[in-house]
Predicted model as a PDB file, atoms N, CA, C, CB and O in Angstrom, pLDDT in the B-factor column:
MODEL        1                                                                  
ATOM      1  N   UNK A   1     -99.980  59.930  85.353  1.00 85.00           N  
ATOM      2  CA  UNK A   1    -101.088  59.183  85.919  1.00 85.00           C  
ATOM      3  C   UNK A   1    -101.076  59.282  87.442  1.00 85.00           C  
ATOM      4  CB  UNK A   1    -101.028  57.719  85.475  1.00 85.00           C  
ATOM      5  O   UNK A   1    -102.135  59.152  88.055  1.00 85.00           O  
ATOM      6  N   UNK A   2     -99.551  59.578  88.287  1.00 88.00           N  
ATOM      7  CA  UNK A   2     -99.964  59.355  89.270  1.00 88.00           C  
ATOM      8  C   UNK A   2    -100.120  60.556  90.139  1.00 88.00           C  
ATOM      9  CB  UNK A   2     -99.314  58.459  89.668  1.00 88.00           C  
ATOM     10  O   UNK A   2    -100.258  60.571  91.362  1.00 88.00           O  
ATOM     11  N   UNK A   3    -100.069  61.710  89.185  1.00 87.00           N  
ATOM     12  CA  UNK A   3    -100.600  63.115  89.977  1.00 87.00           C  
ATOM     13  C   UNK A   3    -101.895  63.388  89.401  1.00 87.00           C  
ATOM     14  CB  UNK A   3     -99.604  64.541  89.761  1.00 87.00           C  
ATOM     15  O   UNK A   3    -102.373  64.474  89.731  1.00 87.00           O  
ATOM     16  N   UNK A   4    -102.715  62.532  88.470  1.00 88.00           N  
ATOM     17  CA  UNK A   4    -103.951  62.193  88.675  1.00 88.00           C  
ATOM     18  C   UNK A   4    -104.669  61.737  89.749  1.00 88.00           C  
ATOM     19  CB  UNK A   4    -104.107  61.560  88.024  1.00 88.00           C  
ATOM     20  O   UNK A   4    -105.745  62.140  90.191  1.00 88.00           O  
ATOM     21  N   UNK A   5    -103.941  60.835  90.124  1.00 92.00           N  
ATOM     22  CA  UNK A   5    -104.818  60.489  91.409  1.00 92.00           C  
ATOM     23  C   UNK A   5    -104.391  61.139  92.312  1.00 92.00           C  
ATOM     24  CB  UNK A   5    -104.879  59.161  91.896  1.00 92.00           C  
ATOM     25  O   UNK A   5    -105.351  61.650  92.889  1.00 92.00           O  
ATOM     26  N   UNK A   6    -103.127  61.513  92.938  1.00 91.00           N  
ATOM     27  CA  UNK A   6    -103.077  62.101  93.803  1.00 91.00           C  
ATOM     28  C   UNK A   6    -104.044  63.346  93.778  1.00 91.00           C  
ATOM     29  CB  UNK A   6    -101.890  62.249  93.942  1.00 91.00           C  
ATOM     30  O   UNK A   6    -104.441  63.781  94.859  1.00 91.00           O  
ATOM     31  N   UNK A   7    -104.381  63.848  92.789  1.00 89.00           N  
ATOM     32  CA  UNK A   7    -105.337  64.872  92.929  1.00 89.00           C  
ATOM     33  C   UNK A   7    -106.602  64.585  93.363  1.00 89.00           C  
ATOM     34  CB  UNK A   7    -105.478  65.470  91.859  1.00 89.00           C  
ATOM     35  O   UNK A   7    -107.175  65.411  94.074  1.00 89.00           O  
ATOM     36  N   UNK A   8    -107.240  63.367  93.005  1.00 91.00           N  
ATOM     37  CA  UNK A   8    -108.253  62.615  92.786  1.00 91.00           C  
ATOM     38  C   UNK A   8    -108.770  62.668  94.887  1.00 91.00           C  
ATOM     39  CB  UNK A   8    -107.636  60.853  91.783  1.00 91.00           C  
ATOM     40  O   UNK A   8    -109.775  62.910  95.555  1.00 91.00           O  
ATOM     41  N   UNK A   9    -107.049  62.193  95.176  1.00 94.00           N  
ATOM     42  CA  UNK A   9    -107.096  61.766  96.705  1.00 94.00           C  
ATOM     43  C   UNK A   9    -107.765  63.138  97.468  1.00 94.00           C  
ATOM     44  CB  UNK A   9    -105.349  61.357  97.364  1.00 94.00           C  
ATOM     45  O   UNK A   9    -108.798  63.392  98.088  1.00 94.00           O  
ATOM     46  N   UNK A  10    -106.546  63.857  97.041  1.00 93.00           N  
ATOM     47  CA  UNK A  10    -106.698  65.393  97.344  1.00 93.00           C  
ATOM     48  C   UNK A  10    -108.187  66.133  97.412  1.00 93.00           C  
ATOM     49  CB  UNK A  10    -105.911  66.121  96.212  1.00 93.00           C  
ATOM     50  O   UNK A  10    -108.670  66.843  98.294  1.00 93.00           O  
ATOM     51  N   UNK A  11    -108.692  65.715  96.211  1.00 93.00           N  
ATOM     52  CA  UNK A  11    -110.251  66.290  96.099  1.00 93.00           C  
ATOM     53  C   UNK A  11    -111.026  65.790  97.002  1.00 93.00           C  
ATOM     54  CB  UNK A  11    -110.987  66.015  94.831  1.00 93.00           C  
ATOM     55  O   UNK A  11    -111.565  66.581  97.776  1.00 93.00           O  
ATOM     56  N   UNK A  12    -111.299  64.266  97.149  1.00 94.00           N  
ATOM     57  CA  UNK A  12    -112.094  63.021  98.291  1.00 94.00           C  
ATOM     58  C   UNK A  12    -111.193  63.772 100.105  1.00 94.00           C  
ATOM     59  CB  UNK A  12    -111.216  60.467  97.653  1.00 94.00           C  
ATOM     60  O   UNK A  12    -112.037  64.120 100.932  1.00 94.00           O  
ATOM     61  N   UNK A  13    -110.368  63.871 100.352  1.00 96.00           N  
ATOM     62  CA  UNK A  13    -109.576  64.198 101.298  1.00 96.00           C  
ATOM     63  C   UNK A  13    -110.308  65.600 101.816  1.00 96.00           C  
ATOM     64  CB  UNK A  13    -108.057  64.267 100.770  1.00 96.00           C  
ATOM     65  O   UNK A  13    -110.718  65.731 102.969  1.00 96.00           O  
ATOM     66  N   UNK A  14    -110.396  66.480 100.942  1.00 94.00           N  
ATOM     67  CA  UNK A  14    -110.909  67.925 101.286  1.00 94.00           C  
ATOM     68  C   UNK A  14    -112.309  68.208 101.387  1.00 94.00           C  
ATOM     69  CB  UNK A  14    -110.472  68.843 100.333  1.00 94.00           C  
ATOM     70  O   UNK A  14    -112.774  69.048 102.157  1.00 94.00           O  
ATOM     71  N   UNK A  15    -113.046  67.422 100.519  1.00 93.00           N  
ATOM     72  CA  UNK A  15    -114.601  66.907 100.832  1.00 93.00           C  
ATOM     73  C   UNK A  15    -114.859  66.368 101.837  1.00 93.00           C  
ATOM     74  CB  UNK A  15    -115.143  66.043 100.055  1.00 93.00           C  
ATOM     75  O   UNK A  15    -115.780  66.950 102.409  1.00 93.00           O  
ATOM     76  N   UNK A  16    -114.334  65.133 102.598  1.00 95.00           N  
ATOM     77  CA  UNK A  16    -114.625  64.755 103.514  1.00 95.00           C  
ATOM     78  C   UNK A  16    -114.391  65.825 104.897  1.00 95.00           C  
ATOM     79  CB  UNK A  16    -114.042  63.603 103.418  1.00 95.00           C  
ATOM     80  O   UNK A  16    -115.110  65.871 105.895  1.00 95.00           O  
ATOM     81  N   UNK A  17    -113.028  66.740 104.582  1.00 97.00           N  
ATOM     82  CA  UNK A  17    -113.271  67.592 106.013  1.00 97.00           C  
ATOM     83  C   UNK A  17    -113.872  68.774 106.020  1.00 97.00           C  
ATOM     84  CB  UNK A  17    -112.104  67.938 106.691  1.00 97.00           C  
ATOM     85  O   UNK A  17    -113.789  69.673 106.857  1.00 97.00           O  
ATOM     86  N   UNK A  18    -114.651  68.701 104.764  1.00 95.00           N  
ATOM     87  CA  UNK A  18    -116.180  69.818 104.848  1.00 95.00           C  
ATOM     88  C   UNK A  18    -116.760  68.833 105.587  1.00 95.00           C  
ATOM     89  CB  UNK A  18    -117.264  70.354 103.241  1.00 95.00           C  
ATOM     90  O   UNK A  18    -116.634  68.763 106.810  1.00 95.00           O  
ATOM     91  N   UNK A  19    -117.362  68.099 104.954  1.00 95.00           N  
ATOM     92  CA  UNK A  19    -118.537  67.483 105.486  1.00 95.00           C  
ATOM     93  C   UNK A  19    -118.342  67.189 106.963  1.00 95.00           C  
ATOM     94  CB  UNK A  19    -118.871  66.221 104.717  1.00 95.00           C  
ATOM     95  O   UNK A  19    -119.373  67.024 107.615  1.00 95.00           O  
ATOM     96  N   UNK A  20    -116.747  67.066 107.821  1.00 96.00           N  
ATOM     97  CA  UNK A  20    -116.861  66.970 109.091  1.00 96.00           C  
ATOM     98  C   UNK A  20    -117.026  67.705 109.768  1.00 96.00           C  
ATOM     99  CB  UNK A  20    -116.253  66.596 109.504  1.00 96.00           C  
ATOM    100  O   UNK A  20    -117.693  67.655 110.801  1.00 96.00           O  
ATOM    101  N   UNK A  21    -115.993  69.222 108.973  1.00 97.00           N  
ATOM    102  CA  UNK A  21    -116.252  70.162 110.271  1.00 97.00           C  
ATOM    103  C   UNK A  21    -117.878  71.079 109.809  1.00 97.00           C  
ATOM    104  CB  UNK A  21    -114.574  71.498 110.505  1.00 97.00           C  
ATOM    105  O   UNK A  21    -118.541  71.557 110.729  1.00 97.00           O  
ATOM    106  N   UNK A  22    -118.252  71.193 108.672  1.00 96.00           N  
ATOM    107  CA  UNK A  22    -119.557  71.991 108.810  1.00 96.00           C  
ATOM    108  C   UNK A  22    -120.811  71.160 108.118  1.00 96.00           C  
ATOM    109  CB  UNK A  22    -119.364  73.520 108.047  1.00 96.00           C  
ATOM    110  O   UNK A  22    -121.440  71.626 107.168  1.00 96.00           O  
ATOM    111  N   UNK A  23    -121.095  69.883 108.707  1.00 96.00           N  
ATOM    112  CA  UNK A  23    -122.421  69.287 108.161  1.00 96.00           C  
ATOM    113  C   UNK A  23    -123.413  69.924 107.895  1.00 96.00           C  
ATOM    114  CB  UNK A  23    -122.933  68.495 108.831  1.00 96.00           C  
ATOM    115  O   UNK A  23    -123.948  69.748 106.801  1.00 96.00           O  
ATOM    116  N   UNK A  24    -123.999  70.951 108.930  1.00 96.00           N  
ATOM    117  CA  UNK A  24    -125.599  71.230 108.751  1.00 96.00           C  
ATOM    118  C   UNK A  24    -125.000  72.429 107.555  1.00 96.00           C  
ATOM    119  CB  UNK A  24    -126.764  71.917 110.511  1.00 96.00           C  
ATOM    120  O   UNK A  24    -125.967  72.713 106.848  1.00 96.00           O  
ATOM    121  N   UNK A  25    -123.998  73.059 107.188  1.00 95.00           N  
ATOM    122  CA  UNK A  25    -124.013  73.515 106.194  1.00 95.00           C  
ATOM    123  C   UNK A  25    -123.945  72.911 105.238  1.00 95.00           C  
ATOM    124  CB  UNK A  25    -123.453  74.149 106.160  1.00 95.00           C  
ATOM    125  O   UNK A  25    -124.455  73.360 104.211  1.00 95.00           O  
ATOM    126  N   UNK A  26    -123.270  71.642 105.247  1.00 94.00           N  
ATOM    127  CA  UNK A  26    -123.236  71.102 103.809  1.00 94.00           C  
ATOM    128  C   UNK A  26    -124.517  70.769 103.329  1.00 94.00           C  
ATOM    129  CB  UNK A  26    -122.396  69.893 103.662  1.00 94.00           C  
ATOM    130  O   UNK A  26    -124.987  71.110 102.243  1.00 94.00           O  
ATOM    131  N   UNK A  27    -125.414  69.623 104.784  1.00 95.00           N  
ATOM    132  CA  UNK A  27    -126.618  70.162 104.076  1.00 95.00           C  
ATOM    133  C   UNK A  27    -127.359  71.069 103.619  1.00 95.00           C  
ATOM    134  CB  UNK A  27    -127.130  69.993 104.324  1.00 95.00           C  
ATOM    135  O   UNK A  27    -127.917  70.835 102.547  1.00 95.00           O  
ATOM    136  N   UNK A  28    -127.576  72.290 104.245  1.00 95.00           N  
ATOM    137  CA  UNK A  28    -127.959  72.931 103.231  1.00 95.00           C  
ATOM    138  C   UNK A  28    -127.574  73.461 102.039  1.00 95.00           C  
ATOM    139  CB  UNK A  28    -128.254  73.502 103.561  1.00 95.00           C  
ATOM    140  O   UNK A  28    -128.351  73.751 101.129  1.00 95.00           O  
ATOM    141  N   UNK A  29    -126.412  73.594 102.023  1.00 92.00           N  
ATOM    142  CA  UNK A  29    -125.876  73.602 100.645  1.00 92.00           C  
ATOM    143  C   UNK A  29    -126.339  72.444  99.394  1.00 92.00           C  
ATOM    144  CB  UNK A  29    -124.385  73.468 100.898  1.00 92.00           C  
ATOM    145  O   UNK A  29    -126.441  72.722  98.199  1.00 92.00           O  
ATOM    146  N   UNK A  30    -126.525  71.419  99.866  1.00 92.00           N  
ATOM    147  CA  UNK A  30    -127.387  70.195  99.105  1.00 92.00           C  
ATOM    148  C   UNK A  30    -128.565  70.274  98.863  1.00 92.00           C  
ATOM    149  CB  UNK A  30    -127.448  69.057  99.684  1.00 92.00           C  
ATOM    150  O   UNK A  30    -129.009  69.755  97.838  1.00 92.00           O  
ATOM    151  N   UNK A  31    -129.612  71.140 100.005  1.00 94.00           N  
ATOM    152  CA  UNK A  31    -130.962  71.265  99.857  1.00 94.00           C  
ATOM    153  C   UNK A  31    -131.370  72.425  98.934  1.00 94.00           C  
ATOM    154  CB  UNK A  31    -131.541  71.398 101.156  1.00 94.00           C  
ATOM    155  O   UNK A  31    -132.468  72.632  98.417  1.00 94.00           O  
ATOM    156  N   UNK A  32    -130.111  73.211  98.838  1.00 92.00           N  
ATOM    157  CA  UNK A  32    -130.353  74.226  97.989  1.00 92.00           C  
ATOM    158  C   UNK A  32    -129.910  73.676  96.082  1.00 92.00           C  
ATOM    159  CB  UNK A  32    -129.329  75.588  98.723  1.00 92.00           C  
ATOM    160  O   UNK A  32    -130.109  74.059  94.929  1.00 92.00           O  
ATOM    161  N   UNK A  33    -129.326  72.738  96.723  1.00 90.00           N  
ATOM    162  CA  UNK A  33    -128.992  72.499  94.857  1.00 90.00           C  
ATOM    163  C   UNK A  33    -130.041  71.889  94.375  1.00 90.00           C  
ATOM    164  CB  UNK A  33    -127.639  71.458  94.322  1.00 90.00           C  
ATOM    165  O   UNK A  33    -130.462  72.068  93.232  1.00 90.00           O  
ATOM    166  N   UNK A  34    -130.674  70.918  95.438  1.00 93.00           N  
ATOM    167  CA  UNK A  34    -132.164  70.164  95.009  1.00 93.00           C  
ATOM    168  C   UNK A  34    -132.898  71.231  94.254  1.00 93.00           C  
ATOM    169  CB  UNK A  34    -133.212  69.632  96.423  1.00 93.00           C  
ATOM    170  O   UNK A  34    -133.411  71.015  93.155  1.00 93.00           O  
ATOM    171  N   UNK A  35    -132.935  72.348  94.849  1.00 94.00           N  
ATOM    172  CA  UNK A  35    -133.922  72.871  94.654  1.00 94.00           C  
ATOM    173  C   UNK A  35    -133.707  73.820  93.690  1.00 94.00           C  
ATOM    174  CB  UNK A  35    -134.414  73.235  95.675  1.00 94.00           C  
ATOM    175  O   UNK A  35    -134.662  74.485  93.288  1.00 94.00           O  
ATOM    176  N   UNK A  36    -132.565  73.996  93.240  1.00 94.00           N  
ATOM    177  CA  UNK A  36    -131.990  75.197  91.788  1.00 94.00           C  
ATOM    178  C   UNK A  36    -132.385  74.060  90.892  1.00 94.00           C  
ATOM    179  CB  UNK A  36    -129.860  75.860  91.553  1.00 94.00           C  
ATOM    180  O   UNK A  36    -132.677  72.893  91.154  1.00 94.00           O  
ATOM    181  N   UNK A  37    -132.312  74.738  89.732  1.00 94.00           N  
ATOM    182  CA  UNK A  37    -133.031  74.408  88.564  1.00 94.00           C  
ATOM    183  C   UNK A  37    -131.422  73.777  87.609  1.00 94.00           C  
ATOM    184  CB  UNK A  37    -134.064  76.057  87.844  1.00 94.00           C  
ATOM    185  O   UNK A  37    -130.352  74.331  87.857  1.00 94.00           O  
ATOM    186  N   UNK A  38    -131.472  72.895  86.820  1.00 94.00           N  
ATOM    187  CA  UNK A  38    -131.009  71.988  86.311  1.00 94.00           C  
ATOM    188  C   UNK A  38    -129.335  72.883  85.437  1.00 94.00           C  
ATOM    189  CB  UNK A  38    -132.380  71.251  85.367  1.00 94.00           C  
ATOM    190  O   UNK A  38    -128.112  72.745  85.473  1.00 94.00           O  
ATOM    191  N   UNK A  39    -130.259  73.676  84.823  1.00 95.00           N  
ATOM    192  CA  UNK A  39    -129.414  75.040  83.742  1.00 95.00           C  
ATOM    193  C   UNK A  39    -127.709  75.925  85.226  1.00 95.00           C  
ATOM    194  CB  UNK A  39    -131.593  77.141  83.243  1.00 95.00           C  
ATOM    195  O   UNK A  39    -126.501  76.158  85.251  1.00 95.00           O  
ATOM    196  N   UNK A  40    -128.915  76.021  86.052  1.00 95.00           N  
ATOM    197  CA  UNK A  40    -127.445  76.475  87.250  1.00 95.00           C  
ATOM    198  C   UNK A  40    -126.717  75.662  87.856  1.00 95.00           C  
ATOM    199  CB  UNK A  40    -127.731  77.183  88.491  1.00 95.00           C  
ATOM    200  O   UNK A  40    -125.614  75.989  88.293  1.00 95.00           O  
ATOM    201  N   UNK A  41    -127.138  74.661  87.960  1.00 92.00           N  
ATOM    202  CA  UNK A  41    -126.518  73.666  88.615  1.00 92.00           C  
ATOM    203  C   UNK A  41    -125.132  73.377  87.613  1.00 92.00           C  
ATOM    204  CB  UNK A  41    -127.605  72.366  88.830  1.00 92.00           C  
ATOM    205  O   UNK A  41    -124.051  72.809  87.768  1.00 92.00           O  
ATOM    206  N   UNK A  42    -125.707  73.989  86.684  1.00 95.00           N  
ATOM    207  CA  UNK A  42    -124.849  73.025  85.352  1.00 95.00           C  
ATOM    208  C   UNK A  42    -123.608  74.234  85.347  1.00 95.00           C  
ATOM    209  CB  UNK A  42    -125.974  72.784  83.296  1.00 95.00           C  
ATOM    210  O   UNK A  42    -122.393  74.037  85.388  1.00 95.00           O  
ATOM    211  N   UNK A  43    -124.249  75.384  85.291  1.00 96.00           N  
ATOM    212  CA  UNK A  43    -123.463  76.431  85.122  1.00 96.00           C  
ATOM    213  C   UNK A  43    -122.567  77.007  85.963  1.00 96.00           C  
ATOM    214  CB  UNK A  43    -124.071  77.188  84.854  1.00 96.00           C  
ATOM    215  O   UNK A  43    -121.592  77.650  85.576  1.00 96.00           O  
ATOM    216  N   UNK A  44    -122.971  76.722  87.561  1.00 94.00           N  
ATOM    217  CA  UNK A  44    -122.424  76.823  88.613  1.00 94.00           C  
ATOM    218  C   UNK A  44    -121.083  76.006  88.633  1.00 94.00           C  
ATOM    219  CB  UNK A  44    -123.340  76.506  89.540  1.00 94.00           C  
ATOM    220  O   UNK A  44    -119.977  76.513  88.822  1.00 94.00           O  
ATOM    221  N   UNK A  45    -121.396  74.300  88.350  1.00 94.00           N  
ATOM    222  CA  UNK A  45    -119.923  73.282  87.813  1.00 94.00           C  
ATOM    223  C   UNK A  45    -119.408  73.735  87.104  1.00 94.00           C  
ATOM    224  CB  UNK A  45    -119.926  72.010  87.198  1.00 94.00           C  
ATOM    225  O   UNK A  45    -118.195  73.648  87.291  1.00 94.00           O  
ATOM    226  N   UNK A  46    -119.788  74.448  85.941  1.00 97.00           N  
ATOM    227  CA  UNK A  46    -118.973  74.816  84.864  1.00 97.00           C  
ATOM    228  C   UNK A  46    -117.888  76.061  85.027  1.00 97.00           C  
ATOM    229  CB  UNK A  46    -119.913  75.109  83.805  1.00 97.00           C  
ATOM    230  O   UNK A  46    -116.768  75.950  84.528  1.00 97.00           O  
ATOM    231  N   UNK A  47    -118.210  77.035  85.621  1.00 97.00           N  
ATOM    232  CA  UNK A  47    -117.841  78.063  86.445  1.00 97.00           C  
ATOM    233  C   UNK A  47    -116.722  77.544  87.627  1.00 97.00           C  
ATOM    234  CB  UNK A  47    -119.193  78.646  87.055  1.00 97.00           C  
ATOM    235  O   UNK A  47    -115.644  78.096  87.848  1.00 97.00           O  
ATOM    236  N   UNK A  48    -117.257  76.341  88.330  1.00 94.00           N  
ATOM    237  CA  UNK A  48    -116.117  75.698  89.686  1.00 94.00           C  
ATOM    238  C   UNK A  48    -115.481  75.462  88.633  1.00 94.00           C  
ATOM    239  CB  UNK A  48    -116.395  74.259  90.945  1.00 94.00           C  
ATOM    240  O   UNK A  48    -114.623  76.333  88.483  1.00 94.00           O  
ATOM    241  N   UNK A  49    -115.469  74.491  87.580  1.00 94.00           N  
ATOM    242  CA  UNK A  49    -114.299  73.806  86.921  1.00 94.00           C  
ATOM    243  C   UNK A  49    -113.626  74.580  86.090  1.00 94.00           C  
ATOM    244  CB  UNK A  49    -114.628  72.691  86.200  1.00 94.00           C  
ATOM    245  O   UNK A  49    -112.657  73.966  85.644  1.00 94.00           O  
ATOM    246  N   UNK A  50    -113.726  75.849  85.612  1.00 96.00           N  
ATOM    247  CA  UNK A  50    -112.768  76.589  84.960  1.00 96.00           C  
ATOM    248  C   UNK A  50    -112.519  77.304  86.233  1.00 96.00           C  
ATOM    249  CB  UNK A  50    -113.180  77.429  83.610  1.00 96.00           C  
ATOM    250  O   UNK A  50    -111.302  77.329  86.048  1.00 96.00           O  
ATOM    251  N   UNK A  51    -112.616  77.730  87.038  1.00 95.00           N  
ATOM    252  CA  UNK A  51    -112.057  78.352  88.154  1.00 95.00           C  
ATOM    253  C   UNK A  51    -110.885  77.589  88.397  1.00 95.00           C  
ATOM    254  CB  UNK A  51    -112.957  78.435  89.330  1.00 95.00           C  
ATOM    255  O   UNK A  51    -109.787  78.145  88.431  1.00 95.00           O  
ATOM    256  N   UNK A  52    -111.033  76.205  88.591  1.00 91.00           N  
ATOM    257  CA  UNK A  52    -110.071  75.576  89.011  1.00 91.00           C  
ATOM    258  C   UNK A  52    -108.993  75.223  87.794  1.00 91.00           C  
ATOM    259  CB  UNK A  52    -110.640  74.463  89.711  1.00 91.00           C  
ATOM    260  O   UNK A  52    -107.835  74.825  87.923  1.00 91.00           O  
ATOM    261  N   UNK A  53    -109.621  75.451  86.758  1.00 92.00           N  
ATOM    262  CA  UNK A  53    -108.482  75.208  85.591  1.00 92.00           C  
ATOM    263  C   UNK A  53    -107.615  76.342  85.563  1.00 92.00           C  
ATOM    264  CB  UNK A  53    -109.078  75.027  84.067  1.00 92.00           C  
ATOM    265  O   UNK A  53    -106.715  76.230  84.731  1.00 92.00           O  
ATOM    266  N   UNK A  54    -107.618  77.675  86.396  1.00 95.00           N  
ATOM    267  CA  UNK A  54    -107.219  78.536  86.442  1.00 95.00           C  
ATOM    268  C   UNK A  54    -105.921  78.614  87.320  1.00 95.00           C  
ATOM    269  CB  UNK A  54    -108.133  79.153  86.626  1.00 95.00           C  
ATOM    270  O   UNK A  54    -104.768  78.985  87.098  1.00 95.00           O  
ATOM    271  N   UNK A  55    -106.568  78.122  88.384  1.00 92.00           N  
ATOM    272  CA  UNK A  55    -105.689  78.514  89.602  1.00 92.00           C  
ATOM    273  C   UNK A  55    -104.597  76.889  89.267  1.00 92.00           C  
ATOM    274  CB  UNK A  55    -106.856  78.668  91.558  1.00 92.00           C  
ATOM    275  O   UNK A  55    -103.718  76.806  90.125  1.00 92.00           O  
ATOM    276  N   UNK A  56    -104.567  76.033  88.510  1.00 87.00           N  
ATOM    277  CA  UNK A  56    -103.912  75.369  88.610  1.00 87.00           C  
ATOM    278  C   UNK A  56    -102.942  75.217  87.130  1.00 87.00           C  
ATOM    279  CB  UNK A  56    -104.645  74.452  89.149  1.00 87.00           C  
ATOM    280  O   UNK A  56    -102.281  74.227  86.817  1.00 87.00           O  
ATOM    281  N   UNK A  57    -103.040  76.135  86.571  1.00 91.00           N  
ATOM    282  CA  UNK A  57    -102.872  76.939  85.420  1.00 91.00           C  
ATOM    283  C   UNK A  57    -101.164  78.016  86.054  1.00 91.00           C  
ATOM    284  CB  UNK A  57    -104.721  78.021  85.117  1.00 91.00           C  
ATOM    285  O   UNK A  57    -100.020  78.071  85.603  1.00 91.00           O  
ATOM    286  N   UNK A  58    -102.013  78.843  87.528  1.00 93.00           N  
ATOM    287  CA  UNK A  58    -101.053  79.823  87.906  1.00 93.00           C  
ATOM    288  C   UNK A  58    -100.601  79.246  88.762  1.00 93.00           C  
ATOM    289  CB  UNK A  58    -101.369  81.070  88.240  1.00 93.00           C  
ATOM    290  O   UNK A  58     -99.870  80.015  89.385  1.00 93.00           O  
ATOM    291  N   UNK A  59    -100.605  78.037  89.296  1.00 89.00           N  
ATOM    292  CA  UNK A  59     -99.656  77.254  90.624  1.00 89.00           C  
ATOM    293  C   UNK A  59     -98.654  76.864  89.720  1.00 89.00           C  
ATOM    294  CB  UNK A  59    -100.372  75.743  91.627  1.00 89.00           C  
ATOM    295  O   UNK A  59     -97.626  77.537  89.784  1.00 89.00           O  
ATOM    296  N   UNK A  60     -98.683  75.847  88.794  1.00 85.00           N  
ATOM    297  CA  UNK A  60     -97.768  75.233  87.816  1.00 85.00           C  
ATOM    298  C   UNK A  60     -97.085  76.327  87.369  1.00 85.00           C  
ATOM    299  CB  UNK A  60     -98.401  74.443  86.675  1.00 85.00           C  
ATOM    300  O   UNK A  60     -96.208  76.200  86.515  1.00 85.00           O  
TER     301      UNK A  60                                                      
ENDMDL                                                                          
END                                                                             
């Protein structure tokens, strides 16, 4: 449970220093998801989250 959250931290921790050091990209990176269609959006997460089931698959 508690390398759950520490991951949890980890994830909120690394988001926030996108959003500091490159805002006007993050927005657009946001204005562009507005505007993709529901099916990629979905597929795009689905794609990040086995990516990441991967690489944490070959760290362990």
């Amino acid at each position: 449970m508690k390398e759950i959250f520490l991951a949890l931290c980890l994830a909120f921790a690394l988001e926030g220093m996108v959003y500091a050091l490159f805002p006007n990209g993050m927005r657009r990176l946001l204005k562009s998801f507005l505007e993709s269609s529901e099916t990629q959006v979905r597929l795009t997460g689905l794609a990040t989250a086995a990516v990441a089931v991967v690489l944490i698959w070959l760290v362990r």
